[in-house]
N, C-alpha and C positions, 0 to 999 in steps of 0.2 A: 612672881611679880611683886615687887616693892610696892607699899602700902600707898606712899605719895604718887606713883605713879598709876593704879587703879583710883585715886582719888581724881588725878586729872582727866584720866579719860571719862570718868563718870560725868564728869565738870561739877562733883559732889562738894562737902565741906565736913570735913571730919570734925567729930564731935568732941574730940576727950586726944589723949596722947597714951597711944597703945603700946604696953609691953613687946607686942609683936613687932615688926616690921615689915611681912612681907606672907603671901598669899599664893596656894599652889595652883587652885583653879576658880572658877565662878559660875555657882548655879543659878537656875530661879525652881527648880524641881529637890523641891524639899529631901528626896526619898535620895535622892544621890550628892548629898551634901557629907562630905567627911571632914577626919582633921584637917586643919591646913587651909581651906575652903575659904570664897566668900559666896554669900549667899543677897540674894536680892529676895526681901523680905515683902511680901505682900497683905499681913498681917500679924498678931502679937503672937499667935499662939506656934505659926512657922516659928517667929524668932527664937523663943523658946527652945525648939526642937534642934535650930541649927545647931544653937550654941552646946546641947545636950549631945550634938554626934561629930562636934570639935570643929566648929567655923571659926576662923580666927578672922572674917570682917561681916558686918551684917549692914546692907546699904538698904535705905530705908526711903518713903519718899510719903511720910507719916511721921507723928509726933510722939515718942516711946522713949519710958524712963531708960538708962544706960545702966545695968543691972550687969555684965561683967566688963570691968575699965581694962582688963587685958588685952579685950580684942579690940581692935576697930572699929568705931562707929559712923557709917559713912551717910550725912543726908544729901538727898538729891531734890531737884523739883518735880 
């Protein structure tokens, strides 16, 4: 799924302009997040972990510095 199009279904607002473009699936379960992946982030220390097991979007719906600009940063409300 292209990046701008899990941005709209989220009705989110991308933070940054990601090297990637596009996402193979979407967790909220930390423990099966792989490369490719996005992840809905329910705190810092998940985000962390996604990024470390290869999420290329982390949607967020909290305030958190953008510490890799490769991937996608996705805020939501």
């Amino acid at each position: 799924m292209q990046i701008s199009a899990l941005t709209d279904i989220v009705e989110g607002k991308l933070l940054n302009s990601p090297s990637i473009s596009f996402i193979t699936q979407i967790h909220t379960n930390i423990k099966k997040v792989n490369e490719g992946d996005a992840f809905f982030a329910k705190n810092s220390t998940d985000i962390k972990n996604a990024i470390k097991q290869g999420a290329f979007a982390i949607i967020l719906d909290f305030e958190y510095d953008i510490i890799d600009s490769e991937i996608a940063w996705i805020q939501v409300d």
